[in-house]
C-alpha positions as CSV (number, residue, x, y, z in Angstrom):
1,X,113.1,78.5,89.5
2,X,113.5,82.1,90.4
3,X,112.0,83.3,93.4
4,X,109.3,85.2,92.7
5,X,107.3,86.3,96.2
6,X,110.2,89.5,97.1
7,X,109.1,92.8,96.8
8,X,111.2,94.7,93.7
9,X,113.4,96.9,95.2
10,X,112.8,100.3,92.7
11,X,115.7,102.2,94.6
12,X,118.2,99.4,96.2
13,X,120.8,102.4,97.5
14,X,118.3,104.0,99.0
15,X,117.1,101.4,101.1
16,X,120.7,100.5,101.9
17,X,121.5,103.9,103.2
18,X,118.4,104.1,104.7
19,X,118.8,100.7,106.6
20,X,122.2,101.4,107.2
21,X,121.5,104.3,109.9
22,X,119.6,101.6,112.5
23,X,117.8,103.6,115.2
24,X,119.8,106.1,115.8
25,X,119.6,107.1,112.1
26,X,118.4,110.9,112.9
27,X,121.4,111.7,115.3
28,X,123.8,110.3,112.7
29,X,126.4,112.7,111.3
30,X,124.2,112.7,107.6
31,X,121.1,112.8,109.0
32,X,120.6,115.6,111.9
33,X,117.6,115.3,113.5
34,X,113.9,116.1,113.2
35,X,114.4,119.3,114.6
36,X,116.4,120.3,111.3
37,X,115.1,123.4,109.3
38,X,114.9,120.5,106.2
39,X,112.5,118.2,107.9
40,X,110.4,121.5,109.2
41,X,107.0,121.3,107.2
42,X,107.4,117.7,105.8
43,X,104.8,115.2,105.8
44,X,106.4,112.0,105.6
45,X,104.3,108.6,106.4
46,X,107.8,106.9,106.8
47,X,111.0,107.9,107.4
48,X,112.0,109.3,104.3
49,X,115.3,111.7,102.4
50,X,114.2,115.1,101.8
51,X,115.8,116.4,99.2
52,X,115.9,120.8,97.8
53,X,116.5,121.2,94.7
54,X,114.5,123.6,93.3
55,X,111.5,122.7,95.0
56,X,111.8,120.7,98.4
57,X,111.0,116.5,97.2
58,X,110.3,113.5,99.8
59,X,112.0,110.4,98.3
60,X,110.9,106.9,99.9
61,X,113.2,104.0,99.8
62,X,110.9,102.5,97.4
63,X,111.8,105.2,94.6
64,X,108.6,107.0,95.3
65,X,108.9,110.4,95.2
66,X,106.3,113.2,96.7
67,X,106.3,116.9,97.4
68,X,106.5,118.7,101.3
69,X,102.3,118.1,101.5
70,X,103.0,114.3,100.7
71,X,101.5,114.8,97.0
72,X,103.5,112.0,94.7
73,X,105.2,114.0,92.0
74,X,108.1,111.6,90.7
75,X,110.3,108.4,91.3
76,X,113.6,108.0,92.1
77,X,116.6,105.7,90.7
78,X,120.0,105.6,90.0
79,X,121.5,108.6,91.6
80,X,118.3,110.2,89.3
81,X,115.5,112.7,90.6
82,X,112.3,112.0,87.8
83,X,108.9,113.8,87.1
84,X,105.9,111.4,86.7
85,X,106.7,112.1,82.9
86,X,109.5,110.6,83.6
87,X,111.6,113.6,82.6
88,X,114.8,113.9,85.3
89,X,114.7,116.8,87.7
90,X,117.8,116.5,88.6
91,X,120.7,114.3,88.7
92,X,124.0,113.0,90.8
93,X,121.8,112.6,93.9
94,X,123.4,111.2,96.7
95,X,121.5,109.9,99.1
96,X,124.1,109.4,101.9
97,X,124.2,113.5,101.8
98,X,120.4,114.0,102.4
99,X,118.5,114.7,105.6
100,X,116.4,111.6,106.9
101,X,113.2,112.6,107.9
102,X,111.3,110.3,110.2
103,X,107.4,109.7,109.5
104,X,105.1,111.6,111.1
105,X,102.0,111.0,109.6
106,X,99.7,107.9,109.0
107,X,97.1,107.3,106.1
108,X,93.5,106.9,107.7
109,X,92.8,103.8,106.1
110,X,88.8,104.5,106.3
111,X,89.4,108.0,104.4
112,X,92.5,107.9,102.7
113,X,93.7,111.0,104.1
114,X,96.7,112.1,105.7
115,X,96.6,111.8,109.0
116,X,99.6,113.6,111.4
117,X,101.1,111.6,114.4
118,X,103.4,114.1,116.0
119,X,103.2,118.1,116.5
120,X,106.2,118.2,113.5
121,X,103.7,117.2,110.6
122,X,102.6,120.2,108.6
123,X,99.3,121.3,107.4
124,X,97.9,117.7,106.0
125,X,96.1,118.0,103.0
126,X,94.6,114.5,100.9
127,X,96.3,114.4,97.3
128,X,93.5,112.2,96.2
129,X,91.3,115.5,96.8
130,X,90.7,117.6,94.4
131,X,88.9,119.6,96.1
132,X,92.1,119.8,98.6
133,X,93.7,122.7,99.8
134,X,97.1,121.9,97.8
135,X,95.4,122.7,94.8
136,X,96.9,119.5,93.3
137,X,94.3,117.4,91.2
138,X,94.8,113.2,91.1
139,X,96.8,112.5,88.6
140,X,96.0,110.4,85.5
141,X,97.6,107.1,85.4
142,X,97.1,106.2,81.9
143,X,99.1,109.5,80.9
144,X,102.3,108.8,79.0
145,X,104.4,109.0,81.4
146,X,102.8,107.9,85.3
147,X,103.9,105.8,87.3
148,X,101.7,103.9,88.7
149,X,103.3,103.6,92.3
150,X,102.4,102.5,96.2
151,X,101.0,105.7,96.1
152,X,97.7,104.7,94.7
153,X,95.0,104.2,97.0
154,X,93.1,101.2,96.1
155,X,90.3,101.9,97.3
156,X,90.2,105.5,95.4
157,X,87.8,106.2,92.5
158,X,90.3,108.1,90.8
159,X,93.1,105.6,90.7
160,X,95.1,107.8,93.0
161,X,95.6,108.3,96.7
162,X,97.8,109.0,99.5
163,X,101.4,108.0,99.8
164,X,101.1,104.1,101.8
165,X,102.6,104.8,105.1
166,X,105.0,101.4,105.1
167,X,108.3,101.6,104.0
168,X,109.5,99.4,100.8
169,X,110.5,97.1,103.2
170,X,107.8,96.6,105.3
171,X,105.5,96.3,102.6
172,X,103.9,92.6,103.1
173,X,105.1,91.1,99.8
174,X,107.1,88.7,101.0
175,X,105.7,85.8,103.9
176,X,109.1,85.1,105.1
177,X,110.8,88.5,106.0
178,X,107.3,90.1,106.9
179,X,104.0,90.4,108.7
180,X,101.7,87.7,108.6
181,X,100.6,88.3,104.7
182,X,96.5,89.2,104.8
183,X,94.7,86.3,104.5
184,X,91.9,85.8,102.0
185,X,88.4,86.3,102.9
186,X,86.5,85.5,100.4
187,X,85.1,88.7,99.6
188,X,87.7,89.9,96.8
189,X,86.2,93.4,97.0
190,X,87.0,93.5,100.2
191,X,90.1,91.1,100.9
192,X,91.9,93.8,98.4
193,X,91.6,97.3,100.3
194,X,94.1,95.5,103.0
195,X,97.1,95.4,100.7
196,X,99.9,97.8,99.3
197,X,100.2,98.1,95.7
198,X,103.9,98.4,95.0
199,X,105.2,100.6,92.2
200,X,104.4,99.4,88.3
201,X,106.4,101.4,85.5
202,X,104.5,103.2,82.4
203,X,105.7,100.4,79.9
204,X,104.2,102.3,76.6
205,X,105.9,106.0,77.7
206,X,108.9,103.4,79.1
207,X,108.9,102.0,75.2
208,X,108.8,98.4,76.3
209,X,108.8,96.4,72.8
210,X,107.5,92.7,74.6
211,X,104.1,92.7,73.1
212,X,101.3,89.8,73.4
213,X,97.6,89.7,73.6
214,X,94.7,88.3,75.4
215,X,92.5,85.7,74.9
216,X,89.9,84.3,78.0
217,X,88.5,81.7,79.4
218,X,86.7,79.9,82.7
219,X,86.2,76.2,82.6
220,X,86.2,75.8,86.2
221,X,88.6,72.7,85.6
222,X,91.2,72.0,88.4
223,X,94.4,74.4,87.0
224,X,97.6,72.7,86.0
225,X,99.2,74.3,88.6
226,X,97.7,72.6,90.7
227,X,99.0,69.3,90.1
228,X,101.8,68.2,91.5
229,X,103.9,67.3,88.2
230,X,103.7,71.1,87.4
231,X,105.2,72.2,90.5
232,X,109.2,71.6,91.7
233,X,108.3,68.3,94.6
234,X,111.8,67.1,95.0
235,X,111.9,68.7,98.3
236,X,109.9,70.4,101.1
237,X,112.3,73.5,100.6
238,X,111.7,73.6,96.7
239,X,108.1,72.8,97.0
240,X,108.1,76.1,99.1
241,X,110.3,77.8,97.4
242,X,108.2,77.1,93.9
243,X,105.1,78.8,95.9
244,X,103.3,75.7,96.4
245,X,100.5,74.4,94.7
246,X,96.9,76.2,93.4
247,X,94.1,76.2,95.8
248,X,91.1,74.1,94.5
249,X,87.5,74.6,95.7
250,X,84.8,71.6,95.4
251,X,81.8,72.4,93.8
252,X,80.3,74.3,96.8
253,X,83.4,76.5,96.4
254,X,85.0,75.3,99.4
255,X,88.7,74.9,99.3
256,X,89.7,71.3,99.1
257,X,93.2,69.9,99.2
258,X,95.4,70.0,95.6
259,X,96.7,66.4,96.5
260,X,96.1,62.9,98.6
261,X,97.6,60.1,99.4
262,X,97.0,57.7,96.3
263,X,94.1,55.9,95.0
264,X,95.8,52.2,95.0
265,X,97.4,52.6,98.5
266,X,98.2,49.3,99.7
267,X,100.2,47.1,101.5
268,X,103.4,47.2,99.3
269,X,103.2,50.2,97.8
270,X,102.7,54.3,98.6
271,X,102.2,57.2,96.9
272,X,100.5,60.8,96.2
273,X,98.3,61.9,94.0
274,X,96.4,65.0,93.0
275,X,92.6,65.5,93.8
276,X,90.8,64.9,90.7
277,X,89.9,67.8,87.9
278,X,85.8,68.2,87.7
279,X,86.3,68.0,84.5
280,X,87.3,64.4,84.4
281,X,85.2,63.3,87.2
282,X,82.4,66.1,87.1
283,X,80.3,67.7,90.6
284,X,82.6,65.2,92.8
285,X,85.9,66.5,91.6
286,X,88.5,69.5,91.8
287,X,87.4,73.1,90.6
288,X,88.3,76.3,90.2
289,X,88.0,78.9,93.2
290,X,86.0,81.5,92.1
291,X,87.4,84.0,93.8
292,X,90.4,84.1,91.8
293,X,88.2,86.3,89.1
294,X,89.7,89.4,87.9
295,X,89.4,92.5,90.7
296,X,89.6,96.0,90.1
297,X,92.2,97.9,92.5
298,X,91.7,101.2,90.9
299,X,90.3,102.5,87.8
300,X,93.6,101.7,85.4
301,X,94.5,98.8,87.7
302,X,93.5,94.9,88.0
303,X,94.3,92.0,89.3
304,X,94.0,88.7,87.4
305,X,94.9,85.1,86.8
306,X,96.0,83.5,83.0
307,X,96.6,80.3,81.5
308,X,100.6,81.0,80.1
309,X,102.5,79.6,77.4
310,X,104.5,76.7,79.2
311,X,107.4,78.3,78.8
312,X,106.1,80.8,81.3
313,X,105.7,78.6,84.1
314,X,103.4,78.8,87.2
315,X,103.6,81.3,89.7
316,X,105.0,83.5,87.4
317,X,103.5,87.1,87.7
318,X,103.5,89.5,84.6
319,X,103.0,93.9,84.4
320,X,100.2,94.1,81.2
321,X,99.4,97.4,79.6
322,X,97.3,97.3,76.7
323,X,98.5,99.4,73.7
324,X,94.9,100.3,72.0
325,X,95.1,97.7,69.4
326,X,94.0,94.3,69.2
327,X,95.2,90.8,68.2
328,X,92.1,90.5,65.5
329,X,92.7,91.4,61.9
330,X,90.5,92.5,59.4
331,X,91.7,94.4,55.7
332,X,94.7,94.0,55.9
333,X,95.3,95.1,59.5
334,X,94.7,94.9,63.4
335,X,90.4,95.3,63.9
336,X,90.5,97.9,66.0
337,X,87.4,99.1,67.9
338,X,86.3,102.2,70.5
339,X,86.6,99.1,73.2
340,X,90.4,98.8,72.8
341,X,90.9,102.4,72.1
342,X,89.1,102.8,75.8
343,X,91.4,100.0,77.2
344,X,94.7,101.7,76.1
345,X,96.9,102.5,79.0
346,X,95.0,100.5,81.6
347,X,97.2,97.9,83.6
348,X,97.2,94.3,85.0
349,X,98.8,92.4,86.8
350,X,98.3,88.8,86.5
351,X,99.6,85.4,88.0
352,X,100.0,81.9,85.7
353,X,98.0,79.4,87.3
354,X,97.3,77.5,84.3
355,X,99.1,76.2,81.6
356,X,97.6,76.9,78.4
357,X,98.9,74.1,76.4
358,X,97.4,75.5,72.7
359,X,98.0,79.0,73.6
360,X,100.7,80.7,71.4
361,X,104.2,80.8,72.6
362,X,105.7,82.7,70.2
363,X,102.8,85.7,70.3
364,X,103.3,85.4,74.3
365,X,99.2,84.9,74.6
366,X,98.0,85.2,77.7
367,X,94.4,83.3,78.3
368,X,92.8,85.5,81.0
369,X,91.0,83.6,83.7
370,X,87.9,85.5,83.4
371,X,84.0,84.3,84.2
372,X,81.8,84.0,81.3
373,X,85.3,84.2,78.7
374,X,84.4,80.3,77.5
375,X,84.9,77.2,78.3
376,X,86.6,76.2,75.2
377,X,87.3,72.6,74.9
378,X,86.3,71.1,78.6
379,X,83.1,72.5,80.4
380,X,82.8,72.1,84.4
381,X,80.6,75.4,84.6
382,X,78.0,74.3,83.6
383,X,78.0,70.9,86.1
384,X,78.8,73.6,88.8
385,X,76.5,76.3,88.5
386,X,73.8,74.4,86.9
387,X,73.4,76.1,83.3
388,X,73.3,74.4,79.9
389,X,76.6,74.8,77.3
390,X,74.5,76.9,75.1
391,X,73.7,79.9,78.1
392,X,77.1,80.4,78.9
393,X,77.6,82.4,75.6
394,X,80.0,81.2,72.8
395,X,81.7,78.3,73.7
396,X,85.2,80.0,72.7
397,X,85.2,83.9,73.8
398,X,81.9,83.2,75.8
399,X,79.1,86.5,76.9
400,X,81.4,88.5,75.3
401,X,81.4,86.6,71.6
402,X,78.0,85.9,72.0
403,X,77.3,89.9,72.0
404,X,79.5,90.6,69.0
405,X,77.6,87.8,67.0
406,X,74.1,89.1,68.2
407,X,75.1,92.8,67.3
408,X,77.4,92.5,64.6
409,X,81.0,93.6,64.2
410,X,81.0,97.1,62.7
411,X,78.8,100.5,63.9
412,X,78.4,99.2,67.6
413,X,79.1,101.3,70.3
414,X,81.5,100.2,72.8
415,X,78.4,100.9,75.2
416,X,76.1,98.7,73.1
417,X,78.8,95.9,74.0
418,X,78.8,96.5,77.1
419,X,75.0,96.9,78.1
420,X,75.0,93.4,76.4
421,X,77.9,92.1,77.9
422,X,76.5,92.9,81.7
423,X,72.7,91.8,80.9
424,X,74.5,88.4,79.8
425,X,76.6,88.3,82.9
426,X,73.5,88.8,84.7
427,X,71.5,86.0,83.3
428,X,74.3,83.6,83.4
429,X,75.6,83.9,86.7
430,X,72.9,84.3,89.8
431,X,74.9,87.3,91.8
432,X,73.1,85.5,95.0
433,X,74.6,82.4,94.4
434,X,77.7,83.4,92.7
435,X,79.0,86.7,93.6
436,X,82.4,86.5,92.3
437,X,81.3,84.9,89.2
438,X,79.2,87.7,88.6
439,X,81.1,90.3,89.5
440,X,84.3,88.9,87.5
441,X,81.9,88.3,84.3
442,X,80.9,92.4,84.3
443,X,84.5,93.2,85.2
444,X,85.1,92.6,81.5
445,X,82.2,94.9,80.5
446,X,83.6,97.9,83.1
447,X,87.2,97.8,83.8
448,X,88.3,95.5,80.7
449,X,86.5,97.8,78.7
450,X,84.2,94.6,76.5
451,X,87.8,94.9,74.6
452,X,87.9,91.4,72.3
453,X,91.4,90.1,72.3
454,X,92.9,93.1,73.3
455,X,97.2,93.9,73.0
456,X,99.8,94.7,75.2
457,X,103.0,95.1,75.9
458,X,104.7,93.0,79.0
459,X,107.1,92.7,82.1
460,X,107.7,90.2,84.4
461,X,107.1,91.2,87.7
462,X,107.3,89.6,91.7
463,X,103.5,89.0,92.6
464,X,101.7,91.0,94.3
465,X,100.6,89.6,97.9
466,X,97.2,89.8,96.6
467,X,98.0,87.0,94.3
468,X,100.1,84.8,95.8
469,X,97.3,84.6,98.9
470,X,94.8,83.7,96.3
471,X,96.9,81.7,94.2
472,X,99.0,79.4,97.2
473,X,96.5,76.2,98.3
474,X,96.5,76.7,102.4
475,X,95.6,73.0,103.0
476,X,98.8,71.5,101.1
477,X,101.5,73.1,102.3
478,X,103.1,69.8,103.2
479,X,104.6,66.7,101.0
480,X,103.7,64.3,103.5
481,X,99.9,63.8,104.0
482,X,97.6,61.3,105.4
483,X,94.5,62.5,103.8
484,X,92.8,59.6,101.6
485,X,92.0,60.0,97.8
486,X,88.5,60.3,97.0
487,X,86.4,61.0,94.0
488,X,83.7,62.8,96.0
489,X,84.7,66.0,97.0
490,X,81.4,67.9,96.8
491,X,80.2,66.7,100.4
492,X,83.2,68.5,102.1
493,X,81.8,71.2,104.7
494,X,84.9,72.9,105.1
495,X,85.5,72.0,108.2
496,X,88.9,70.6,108.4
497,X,87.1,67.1,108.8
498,X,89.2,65.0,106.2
499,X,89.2,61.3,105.8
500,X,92.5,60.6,106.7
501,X,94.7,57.2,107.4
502,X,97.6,56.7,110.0
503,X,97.8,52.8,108.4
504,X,100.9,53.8,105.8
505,X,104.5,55.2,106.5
506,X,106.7,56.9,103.7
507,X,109.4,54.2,105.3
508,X,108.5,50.4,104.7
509,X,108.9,47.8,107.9
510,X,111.4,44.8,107.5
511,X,108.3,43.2,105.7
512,X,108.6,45.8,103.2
513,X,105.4,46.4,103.9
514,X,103.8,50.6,103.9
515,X,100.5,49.9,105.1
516,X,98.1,47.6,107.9
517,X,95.9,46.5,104.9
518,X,93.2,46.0,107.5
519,X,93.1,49.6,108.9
520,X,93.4,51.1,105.6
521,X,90.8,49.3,104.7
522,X,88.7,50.4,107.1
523,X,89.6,54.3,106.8
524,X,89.1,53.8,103.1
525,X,85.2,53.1,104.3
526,X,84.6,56.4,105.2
527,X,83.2,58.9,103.4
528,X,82.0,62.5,103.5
């Protein structure tokens, strides 16, 4: 399975020259320096190639590409100097010939703004600020040509924001080769202003012909990701290397483990398997963790989790940007509404954590994991959360069905859907009780636009860290386990306070035997 949790390199000869000068880099032969006239005036919040031609250009290993006051103008690949059009500048660039400037300025992470660490950074200005003495206004990522880059500030209204002061290759996208990834709080709205958003092509100016479309749903059922069979357990190493298991939550949204030691443990026999799905068992049983609802990281970028096509696989993350047209057909053609007109350019990024087993291959459907999109044809909301089938909206395409039925189809506003949408979200899903049901359920009113079935066209991407932290269980990260099976899940404070059994061995005696019947029968006793 291919390895899916290492950042993209956009510009792999830059980062190999780069790397390649160690720490003497600026007293190299190529690379005078600070001191040097060329680094003079630069802001740079790591070390960096500046670049004049024309104009004087900051390129970052990572292809990102700013001006002297650290404003992002372009990208960089291939020997190939672009706009943000993505109209070349300039061409036959070689890197090893450039100046490397080391960074000398830091991005407040309270402020966003350009912050200098050393008496050689110039004049700082915010290029998130339009009000900013550069004169340079944010610049629109839905235009036909941006690049939507790691220079976007996720916590920016505008979508854009000052250059991220780590390096491609210190950007925490992969566990193994970097810090200690962010851990997840909790609080999605919070959890995602720690992370780095790497750099994400303009697939409809790039003419990217992969094209698919949306459906939703929330069943709160345990994902299939999460069990075992969908994952690669023939070893430790693959197990890792497949990016482990989904987190489940009980009903309390707690996480729970994905797997146990199995139900008919017993003397002459051993085995695993996976915590049961609520929707076969009901409150006791497996659900879904609510925090993995859609979040907003900037006003034409989300974050989101989808039931694939099984030929997809799990842990499989995809670049979506939606075309302005729509799956739905209506005389003769696609129904197209103001909602997907207003969704067209916006992009996602979203993770498989489910296998949608009647979604359409050939179409490459994506079901988006969204609160309030359904439950379609099993139903744990309503056991969790306490509402009847009928409040949850339309049992397939949920609030957001429900609206179009109770308004009609033709001469409604795309705000009409949306005031309906949110007052739906509203009743359905107490913000007290469930804040990232809420919030996820009017998510599809605000950023998603109330778009029904909306189109796209695709990429496959690495996964953002964002994802993989709220995808990867962080109580299963092991084959071997000793915790007991149990049908009741919904007692579990959290606590690390498992009913677990030391009675079995993987490794039979000379009897042939796994377990002491006796104390396994005694640990099996205990409950929560």
């Amino acid at each position: 399975m291919k390895r899916r949790f290492v950042k993209m390199m956009v510009a792999a000869s830059a980062v190999a020259a780069l790397c390649a000068c160690g720490d003497d880099s600026a007293s190299s032969p190529n690379n005078p320096p600070s001191a040097n006239t060329e680094c003079a005036g630069i802001v740079a919040t790591a070390d960096a190639f500046v670049l004049n031609a024309n104009g004087v250009y900051v390129i970052y290993p990572d292809g990102n590409v700013t001006d002297a006051a650290g404003n992002p103008v372009g990208y960089f690949a291939d020997g190939v100097l672009m706009d943000l059009s993505g109209a070349p500048i300039t061409g036959g660039v070689d890197l090893n010939a450039l100046t490397v400037c080391p960074a000398n300025a830091t991005v407040d992470p309270g402020t966003g703004a350009i912050v200098p660490v050393s008496s050689s950074s110039a004049d700082v200005v915010n290029p998130a600020d339009p009000n900013s003495s550069s004169g340079v206004n944010p610049v629109d990522p839905t235009s036909s040509g941006t690049v939507l880059s790691s220079a976007i500030d996720p916590t920016s209204s505008s979508g854009v924001g000052p250059v991220n002061p780590t390096s491609s290759s210190d950007v925490a996208l992969e566990s193994s080769s970097s810090a200690e990834p962010v851990k997840p709080t909790g609080n999605p709205e919070e959890d995602i202003k720690k992370y780095p958003v790497a750099s994400y092509k303009n697939l409809l100016a790039a003419g990217t012909t992969q094209k698919g479309w949306n459906s939703r749903y929330w069943d709160s059922c345990k994902p299939h990701c999460s069990w075992m069979d969908n994952v690669d357990t023939s070893s430790q190493a693959a197990y890792a290397a497949a990016g482990y298991t989904v987190r489940n939550c009980n009903i309390n949204d707690v996480e729970i483990p994905t797997f146990t030691l199995s139900k008919g443990l017993e003397r002459y026999w051993w085995g695993m398997e996976g915590v049961p799905s609520s929707c076969e068992v009901g409150a006791g049983g497996s659900f879904t963790c609510t925090d993995m609802a859609p979040i907003k990281v900037n006003d034409t970028l989300s974050y989101g989790f989808v039931a694939g096509p099984s030929n997809q696989g799990c842990g499989k993350c995809y670049h979506l940007q939606y075309d302005g047209s729509t799956s739905n057909m209506g005389n003769g053609g696609p129904d197209v509404k103001d909602t997907h007109k207003a969704l067209k350019g916006k992009h996602m990024i979203v993770m498989a954590s489910n296998i949608g087993h009647d979604v359409d291959a050939s179409s490459t459907q994506f079901d988006l994991l969204v609160p309030g999109g359904g439950v379609g044809i099993f139903n744990a909301l309503s056991t969790q959360i306490g509402k009847a089938p009928e409040d949850l909206g339309s049992n397939n395409g949920g609030v957001l069905s429900y609206c179009m039925q109770k308004l009609g189809y033709w001469q409604v506003t795309k705000e009409q859907y949306q005031e309906c949408v949110i007052e739906k979200c509203e009743a359905v899903f107490d913000s007290t009780v469930w804040p990232h049901l809420n919030r996820g359920c009017k998510w599809l009113a605000t950023f998603f636009e109330a778009a029904d079935n909306p189109s796209f066209v695709w990429e496959e991407v690495e996964c953002p860290q964002y994802l993989v932290d709220k995808y990867r269980t962080t109580l299963s990260l092991e084959l071997e386990t000793n915790i007991l099976y149990s049908e009741k899940w919904d007692k579990y404070k959290g606590d690390g306070q498992f009913i677990t059994t030391d009675a079995c061995s993987r490794t039979p005696n000379a009897q042939g035997e796994y377990c002491d019947p006796d104390q396994l029968a005694a640990d099996k006793a205990k409950s929560y």
